[in-house]
N, C-alpha and C positions, 0 to 999 in steps of 0.2 A: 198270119201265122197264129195257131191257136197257143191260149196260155201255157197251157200240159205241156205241149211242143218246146215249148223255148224251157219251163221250166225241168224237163227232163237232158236237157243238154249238156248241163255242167255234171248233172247224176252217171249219163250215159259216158261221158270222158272219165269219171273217177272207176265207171265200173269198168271201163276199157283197160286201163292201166291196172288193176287189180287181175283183170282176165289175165292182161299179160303175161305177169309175174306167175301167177297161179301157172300157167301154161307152159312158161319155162322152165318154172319145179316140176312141173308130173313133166314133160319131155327127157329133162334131164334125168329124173328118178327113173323114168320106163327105159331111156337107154342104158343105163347102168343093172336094171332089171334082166334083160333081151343078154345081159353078157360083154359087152359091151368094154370099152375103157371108159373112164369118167368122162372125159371129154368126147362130145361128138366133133367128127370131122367137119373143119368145114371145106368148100370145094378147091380151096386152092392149098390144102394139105398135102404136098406133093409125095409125103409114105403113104398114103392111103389108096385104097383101090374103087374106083368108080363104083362098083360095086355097093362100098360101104356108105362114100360118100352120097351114092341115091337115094339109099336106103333111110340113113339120117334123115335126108330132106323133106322124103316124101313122110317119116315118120311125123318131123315137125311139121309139116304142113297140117296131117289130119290131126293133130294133136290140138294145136292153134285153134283150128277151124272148129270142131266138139266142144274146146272150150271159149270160145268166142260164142258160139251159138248159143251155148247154156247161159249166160253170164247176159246177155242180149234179149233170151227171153224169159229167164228171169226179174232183168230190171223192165220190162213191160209190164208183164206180168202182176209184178208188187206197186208199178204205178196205177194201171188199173186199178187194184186193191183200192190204194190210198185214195184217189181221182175219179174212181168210175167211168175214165176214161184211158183209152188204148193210145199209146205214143206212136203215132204214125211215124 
């Protein structure tokens, strides 16, 4: 295993947990945006209508996914910089 590799490891779990968080503020802010009640449903909120409860999900999913992507090649990206080497 190359050096970069292992030392990007602990980098890549701190940026993951920060992605997280970042991910759950813009979800929650963009559902509260869209009209929304503060809380999204989750799927076993039995007043909600399938409808909303989709909607949510699919909204956090690509929410997640844009910022996990960004956050992922980002922290490559600035390892490169620092390493002149890409974190496989």
């Amino acid at each position: 295993m190359k050096a970069v590799k292992i030392a990007y490891k602990p980098v890549g779990l701190v940026l993951g947990l920060a992605g997280g968080m970042l991910a759950g503020a813009a979800f929650r802010r963009t559902w509260t945006l869209l009209g929304h009640d503060d809380d999204a449903p989750d799927a076993t909120d039995e007043d909600r209508t399938w409808r909303e409860i989709l909607l949510a999900a699919a909204l956090q999913g690509a929410v997640f996914a844009v910022v996990k992507a960004t956050v992922d090649r980002a922290g490559a990206t600035a390892t490169r910089r620092l390493t002149g080497t890409w974190p496989d």
